[in-house]
KELO-264471 format. One record per residue (C-alpha): residue in three letters; chain; x, y, z. Coordinates in nm, 2 decimals, m for minus. Example, Ala and Ser with C-alpha at 12.3 -4.5 7.8 and 13.67 -1.06 7.14 Angstrom:
<sites>
+-----+----+--------+--------+--------+
:  aa : ch :      X :      Y :      Z :
+-----+----+--------+--------+--------+
: ALA :  A :   1.23 :  m0.45 :   0.78 :
: SER :  A :   1.37 :  m0.11 :   0.71 :
+-----+----+--------+--------+--------+
</sites>
This chain:
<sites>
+-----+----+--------+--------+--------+
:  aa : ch :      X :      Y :      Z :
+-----+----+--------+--------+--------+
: UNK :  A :   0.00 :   0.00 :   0.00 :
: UNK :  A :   0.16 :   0.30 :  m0.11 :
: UNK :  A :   0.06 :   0.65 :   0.15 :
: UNK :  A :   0.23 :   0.90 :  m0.08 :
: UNK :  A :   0.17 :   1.26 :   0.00 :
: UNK :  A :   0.13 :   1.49 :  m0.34 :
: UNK :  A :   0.16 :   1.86 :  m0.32 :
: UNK :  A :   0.11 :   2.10 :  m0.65 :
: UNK :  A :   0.29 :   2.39 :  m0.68 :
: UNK :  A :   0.06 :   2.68 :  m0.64 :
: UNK :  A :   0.35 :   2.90 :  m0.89 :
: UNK :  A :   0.30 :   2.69 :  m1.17 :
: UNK :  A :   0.06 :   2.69 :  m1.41 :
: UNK :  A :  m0.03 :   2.96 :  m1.67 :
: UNK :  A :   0.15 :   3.31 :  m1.67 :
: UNK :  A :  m0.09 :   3.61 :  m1.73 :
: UNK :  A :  m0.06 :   3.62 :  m2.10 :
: UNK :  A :  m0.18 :   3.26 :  m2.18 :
: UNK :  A :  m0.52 :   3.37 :  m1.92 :
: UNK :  A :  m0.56 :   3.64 :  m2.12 :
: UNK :  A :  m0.56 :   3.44 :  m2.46 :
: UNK :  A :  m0.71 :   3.16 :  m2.31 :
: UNK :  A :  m1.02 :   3.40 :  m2.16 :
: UNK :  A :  m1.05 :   3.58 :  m2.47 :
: UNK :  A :  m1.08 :   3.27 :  m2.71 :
: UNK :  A :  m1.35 :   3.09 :  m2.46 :
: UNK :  A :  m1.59 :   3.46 :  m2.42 :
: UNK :  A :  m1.56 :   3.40 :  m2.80 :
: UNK :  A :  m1.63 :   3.04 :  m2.80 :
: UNK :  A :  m1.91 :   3.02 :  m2.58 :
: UNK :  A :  m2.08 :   3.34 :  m2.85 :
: UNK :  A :  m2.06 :   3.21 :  m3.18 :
: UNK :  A :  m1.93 :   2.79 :  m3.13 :
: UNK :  A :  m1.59 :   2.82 :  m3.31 :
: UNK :  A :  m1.32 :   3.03 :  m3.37 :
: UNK :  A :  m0.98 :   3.07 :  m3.58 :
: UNK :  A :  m0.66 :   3.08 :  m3.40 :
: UNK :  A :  m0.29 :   3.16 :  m3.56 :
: UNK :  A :  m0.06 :   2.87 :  m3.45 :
: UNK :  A :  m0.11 :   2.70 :  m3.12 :
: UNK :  A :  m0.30 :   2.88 :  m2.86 :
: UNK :  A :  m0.06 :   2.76 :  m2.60 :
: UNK :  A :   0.21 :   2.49 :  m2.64 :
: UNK :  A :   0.09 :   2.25 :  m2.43 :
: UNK :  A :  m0.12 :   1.98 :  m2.66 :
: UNK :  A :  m0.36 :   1.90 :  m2.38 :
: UNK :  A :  m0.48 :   2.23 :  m2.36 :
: UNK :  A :  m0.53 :   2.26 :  m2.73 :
: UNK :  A :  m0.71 :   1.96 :  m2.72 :
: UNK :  A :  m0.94 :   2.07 :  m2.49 :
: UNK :  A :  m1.05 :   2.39 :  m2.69 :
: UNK :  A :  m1.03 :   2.23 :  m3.00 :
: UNK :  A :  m1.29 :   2.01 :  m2.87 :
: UNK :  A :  m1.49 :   2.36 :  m2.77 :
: UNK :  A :  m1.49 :   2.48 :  m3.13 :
: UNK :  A :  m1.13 :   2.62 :  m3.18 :
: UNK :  A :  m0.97 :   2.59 :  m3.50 :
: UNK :  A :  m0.60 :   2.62 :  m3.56 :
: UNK :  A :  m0.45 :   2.74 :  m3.86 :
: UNK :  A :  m0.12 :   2.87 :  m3.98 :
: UNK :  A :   0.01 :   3.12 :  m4.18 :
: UNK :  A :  m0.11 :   2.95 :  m4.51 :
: UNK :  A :  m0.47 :   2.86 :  m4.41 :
: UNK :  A :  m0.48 :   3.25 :  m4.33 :
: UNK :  A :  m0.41 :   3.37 :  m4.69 :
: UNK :  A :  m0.71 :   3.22 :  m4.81 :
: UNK :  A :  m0.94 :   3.31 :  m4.50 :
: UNK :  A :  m1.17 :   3.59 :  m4.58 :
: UNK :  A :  m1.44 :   3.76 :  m4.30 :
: UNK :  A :  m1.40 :   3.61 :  m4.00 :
: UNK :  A :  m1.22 :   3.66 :  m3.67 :
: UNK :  A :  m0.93 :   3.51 :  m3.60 :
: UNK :  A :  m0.74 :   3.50 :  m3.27 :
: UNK :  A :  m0.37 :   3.64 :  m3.26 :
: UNK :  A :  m0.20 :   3.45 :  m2.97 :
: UNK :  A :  m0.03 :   3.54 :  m2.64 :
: UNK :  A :   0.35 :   3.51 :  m2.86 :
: UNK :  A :   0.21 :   3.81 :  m3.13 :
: UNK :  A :   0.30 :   3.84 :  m3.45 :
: UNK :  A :   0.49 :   4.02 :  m3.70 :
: UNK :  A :   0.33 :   4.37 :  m3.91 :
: UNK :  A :   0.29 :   4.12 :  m4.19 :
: UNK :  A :   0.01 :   3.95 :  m4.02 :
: UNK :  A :  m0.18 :   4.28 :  m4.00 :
: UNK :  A :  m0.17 :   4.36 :  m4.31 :
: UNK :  A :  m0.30 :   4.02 :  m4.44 :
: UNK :  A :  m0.61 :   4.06 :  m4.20 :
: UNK :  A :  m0.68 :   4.40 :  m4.35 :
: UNK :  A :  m0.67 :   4.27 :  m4.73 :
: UNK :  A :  m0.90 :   3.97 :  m4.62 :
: UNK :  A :  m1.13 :   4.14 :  m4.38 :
: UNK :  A :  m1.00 :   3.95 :  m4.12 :
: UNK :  A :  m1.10 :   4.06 :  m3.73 :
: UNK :  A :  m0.80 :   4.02 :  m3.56 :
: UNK :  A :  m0.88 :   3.96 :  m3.15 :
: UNK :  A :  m0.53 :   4.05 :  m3.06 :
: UNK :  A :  m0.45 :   3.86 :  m2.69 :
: UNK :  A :  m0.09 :   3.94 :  m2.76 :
: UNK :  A :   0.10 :   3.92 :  m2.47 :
: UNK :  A :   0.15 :   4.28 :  m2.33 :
: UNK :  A :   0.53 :   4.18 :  m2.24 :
: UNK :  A :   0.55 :   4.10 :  m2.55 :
: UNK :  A :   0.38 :   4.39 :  m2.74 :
: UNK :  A :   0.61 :   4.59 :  m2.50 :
: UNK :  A :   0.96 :   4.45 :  m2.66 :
: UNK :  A :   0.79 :   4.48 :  m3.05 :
: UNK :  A :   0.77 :   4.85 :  m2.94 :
: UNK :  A :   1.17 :   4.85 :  m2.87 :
: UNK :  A :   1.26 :   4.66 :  m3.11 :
: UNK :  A :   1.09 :   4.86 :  m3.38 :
: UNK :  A :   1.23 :   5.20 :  m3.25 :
: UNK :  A :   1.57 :   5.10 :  m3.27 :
: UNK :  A :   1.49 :   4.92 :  m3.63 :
: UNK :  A :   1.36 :   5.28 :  m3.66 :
: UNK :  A :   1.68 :   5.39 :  m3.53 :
: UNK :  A :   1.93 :   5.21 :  m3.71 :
: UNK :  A :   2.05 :   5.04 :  m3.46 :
: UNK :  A :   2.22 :   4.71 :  m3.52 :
: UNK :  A :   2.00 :   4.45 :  m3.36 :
: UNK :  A :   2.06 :   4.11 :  m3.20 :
: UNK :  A :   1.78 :   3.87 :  m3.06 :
: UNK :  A :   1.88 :   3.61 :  m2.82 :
: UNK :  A :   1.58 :   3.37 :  m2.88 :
: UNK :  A :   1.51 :   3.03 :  m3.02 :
: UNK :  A :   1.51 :   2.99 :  m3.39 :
: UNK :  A :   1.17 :   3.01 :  m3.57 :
: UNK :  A :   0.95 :   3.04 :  m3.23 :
: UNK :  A :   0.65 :   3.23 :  m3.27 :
: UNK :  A :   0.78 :   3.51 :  m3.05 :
: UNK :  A :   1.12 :   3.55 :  m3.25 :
: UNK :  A :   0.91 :   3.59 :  m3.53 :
: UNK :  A :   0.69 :   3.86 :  m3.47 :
: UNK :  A :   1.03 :   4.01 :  m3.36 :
: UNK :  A :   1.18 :   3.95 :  m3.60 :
: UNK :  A :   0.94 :   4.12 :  m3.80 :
: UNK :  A :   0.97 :   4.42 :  m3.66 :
: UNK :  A :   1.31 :   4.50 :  m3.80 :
: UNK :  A :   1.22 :   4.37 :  m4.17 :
: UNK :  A :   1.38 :   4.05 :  m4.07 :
: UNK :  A :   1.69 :   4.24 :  m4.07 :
: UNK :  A :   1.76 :   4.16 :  m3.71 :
: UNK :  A :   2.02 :   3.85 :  m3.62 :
: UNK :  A :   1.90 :   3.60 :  m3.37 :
: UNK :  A :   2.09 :   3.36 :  m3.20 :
: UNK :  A :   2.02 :   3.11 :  m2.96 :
: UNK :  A :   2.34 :   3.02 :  m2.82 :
: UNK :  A :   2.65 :   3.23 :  m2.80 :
: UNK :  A :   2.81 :   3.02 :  m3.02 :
: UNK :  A :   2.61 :   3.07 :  m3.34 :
: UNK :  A :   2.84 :   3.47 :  m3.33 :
: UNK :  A :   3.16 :   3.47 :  m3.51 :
: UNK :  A :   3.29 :   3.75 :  m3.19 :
: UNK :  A :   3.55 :   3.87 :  m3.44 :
: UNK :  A :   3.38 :   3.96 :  m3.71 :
: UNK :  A :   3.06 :   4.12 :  m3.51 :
: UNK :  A :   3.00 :   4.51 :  m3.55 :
: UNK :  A :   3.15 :   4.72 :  m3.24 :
: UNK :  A :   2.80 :   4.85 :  m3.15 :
: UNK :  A :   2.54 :   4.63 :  m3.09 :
: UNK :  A :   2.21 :   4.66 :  m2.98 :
: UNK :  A :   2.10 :   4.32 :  m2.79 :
: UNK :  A :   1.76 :   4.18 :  m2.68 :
: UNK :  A :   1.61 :   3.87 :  m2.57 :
: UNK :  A :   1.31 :   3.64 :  m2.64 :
: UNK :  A :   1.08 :   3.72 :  m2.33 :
: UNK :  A :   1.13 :   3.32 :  m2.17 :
: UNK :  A :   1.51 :   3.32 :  m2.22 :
: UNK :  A :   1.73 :   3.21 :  m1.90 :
: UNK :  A :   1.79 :   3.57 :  m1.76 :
: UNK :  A :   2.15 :   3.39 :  m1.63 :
: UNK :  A :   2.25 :   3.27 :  m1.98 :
: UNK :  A :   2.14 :   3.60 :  m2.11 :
: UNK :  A :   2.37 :   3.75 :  m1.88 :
: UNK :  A :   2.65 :   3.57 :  m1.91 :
: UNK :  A :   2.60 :   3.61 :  m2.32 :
: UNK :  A :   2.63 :   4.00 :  m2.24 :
: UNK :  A :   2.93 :   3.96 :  m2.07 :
: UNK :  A :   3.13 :   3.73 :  m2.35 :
: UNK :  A :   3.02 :   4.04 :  m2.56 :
: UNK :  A :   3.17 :   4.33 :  m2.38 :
: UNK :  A :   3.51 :   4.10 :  m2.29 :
: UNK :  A :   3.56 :   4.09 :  m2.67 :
: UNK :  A :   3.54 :   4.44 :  m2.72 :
: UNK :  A :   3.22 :   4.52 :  m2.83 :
: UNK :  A :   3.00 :   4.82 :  m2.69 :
: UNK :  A :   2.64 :   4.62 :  m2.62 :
: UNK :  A :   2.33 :   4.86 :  m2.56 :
: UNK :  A :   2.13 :   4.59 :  m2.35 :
: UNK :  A :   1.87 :   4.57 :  m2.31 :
: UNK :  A :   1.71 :   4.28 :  m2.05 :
: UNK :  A :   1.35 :   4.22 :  m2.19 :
: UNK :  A :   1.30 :   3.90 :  m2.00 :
: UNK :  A :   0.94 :   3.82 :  m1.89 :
: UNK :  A :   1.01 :   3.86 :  m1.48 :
: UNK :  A :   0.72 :   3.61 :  m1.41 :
: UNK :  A :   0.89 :   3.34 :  m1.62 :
: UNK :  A :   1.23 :   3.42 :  m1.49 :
: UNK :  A :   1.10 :   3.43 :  m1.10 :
: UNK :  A :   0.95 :   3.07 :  m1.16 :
: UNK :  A :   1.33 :   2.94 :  m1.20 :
: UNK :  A :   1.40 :   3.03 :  m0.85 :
: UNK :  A :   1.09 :   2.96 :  m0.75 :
: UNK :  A :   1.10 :   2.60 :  m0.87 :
: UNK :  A :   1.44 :   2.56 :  m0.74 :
: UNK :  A :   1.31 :   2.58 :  m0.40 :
: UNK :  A :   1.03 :   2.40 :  m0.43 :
: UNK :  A :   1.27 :   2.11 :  m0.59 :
: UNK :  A :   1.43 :   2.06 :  m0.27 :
: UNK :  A :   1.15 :   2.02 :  m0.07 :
: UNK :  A :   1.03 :   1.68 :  m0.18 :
: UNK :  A :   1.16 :   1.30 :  m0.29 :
: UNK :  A :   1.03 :   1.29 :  m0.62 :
: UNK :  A :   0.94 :   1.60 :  m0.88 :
: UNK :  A :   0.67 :   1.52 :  m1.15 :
: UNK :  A :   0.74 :   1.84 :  m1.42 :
: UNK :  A :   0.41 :   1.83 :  m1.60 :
: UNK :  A :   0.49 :   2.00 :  m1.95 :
: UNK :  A :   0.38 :   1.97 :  m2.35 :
: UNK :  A :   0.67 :   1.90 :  m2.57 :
: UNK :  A :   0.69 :   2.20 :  m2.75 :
: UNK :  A :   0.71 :   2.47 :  m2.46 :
: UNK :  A :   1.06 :   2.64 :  m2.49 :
: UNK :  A :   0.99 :   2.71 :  m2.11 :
: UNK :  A :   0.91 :   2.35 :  m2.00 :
: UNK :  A :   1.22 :   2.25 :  m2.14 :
: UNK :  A :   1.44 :   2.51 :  m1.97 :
: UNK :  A :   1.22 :   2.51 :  m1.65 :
: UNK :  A :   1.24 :   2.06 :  m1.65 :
: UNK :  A :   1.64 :   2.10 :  m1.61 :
: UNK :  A :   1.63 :   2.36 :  m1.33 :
: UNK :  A :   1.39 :   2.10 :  m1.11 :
: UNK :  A :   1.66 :   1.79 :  m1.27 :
: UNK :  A :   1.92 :   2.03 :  m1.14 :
: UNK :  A :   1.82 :   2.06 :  m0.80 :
: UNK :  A :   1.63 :   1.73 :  m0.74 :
: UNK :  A :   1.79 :   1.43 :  m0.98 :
: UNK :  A :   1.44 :   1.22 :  m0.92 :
: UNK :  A :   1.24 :   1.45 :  m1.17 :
: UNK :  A :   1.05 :   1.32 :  m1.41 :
: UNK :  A :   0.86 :   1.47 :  m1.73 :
: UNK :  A :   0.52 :   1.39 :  m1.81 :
: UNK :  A :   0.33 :   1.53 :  m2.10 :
: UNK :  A :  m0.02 :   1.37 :  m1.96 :
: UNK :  A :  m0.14 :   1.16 :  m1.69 :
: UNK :  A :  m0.09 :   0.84 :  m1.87 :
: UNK :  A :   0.30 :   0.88 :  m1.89 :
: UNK :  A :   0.34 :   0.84 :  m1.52 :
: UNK :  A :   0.47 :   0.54 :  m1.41 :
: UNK :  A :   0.40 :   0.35 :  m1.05 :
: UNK :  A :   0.74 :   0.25 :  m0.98 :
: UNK :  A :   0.88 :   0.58 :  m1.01 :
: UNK :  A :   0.78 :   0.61 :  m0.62 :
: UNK :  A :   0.83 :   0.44 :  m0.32 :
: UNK :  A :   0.63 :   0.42 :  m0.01 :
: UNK :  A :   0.56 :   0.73 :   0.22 :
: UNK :  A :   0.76 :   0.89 :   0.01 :
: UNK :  A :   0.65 :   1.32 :  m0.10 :
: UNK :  A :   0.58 :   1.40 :  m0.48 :
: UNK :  A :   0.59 :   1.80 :  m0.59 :
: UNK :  A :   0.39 :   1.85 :  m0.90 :
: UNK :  A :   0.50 :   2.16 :  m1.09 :
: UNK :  A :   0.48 :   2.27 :  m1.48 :
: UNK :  A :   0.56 :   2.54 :  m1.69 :
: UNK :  A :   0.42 :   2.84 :  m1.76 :
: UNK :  A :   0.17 :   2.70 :  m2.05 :
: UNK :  A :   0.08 :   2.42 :  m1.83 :
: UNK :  A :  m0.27 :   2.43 :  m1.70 :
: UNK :  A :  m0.38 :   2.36 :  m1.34 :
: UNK :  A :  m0.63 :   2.07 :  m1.43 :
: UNK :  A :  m0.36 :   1.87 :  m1.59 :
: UNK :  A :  m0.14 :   1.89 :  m1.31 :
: UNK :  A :  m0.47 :   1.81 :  m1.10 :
: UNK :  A :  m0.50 :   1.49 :  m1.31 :
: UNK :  A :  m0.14 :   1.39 :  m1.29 :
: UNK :  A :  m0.22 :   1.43 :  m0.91 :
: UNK :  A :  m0.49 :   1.21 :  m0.92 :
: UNK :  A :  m0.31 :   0.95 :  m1.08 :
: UNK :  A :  m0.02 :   0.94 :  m0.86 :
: UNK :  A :  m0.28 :   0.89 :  m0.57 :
: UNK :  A :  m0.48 :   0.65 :  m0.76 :
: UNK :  A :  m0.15 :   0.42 :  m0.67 :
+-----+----+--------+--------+--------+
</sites>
C-alpha cells in the first residue's frame, strides 16, 4: 500500500498572457461555437485539445491567406506587421490577446529598427515570439540562440541586444558579458518576462522540498524545457510527463513526498490529473 503525500505547486501553471488568450478565445467560444486561432494557442497539446474540442480551430500562416471575413485569434506570442496587413486585405478581425510583455519589446525593437541600430535577438530559432520580432526590423535583425552561433571577431563594435521574453535571464547574462570582454560596446537591453524568470528560483526551492518532482509540460514549450532542467538540477528524481498516462508506479516508493509543478503553459487541471493519478497508486 503505497501513502504518498502529493503537493502541486501553487506558482506553476499559466503566466498572465496565456489567461488572457485563453479568456478571450472561450468569451468568443461560448458566443458564436468556433473560432480561428494563428498557431497553437498555447504549447501544451492537452490544452489545445481541450479547446479544439470547444470549437477552436487552428490554422497557420497559409490557411490565413485564403481566410476571408471572419475573426481570428492572434495568440499570447504576437505576431509580426505582416500578419496585420493580411487581415486587412481579407477582412480579417484580428482579437489580438498578444502578450503585453510581448507587445512591450515589439515596441523596442521597432524604435531601434527605426533607429538604425544594429540588432541582436537572443531567442530560439523560428519560435512564434522570434518571429513577430523578427518582423519588426524587416527580418533584418540577427537571432541567436546560443552564443556560439556569433563569429565575436567579425561582429559590428555596437550592438544593440535583446532577448526572447522566456530566455534564462542567467544565460542571457553571461551572453552580455562574453560580448563586452571581446570588445564590443552592447546597448542591453534585459527584456526577460520577470514572471517566467521568477519561476526558476521559485522552482528551485520548491525542488528541494520533496523525494520525487513530476514536471508536467507539452513537448513543445521552450519554457518547459528550460524550466524541466532547473527541477533535474536541483532534485535528480524529476520526471517529465506530458499527460497523466505517462506516469509510471514504480517511479515512487512508499511514504515517500511528490511535488507537482509545470511550466508556464501548463494548465492547473492537468497537473490536477497527474495528481490524481499518482494517488490513484
Amino acid at each position: 500500500m503505497m501513502n504518498l503525500k502529493v503537493y502541486i505547486d501553487q506558482h506553476s501553471g499559466f503566466c498572465f498572457g496565456v489567461v488572457y488568450a485563453i479568456e478571450m478565445a472561450e468569451e468568443i467560444l461560448d458566443e458564436q461555437g468556433y473560432l480561428y486561432c494563428l498557431g497553437d494557442i498555447v504549447h501544451n497539446d492537452e490544452e489545445v485539445n481541450r479547446l479544439t474540442k470547444k470549437g477552436l480551430r487552428i490554422i497557420d500562416h497559409d490557411n490565413l491567406k485564403n481566410l476571408q471575413n471572419e475573426k481570428v485569434l492572434i495568440r499570447a506570442h504576437g505576431e509580426p506587421p505582416s500578419t496585420y496587413e493580411l487581415a486587412i486585405n481579407n477582412n480579417l478581425t484580428l482579437i489580438d490577446a498578444s502578450c503585453p510583455v510581448v507587445l512591450k519589446l515589439q515596441n523596442r525593437i521597432k524604435n531601434s529598427f527605426d533607429k538604425d541600430e544594429t540588432i541582436y535577438i537572443y531567442g530560439k530559432h523560428g519560435h512564434a515570439e522570434v518571429i513577430g520580432l523578427l518582423g519588426q526590423t524587416n527580418n533584418k535583425a540577427v537571432v541567436f540562440q546560443d552564443i556560439s552561433e556569433l563569429d565575436l571577431p567579425s561582429l559590428p563594435k555596437n550592438i544593440t541586444l535583446y532577448s526572447q521574453t522566456t530566455k534564462s535571464t542567467d544565460k542571457f547574462y553571461e551572453i552580455n558579458n562574453i560580448l563586452k570582454e571581446n570588445g564590443i560596446t552592447v546597448n542591453t537591453n534585459d527584456t526577460i518576462c520577470r514572471q517566467v524568470s521568477n519561476r526558476d528560483k521559485e522552482l528551485r526551492d520548491f525542488a528541494d522540498k520533496f523525494d520525487k518532482i513530476v514536471f508536467v509540460s507539452g513537448t513543445k514549450s521552450s519554457n518547459g524545457k528550460v524550466l524541466y532542467n532547473v527541477c533535474k538540477e536541483r532534485n535528480p528524481n524529476t520526471y517529465f510527463v506530458s499527460n497523466p498516462d505517462q506516469v509510471m508506479k514504480e517511479w515512487f516508493n512508499p511514504e515517500e513526498t511528490v511535488g507537482i509543478c509545470g511550466a508556464t503553459s501548463t494548465p492547473m487541471w492537468l497537473m490536477e490529473e497527474v495528481k490524481h493519478k499518482i494517488h490513484s497508486f
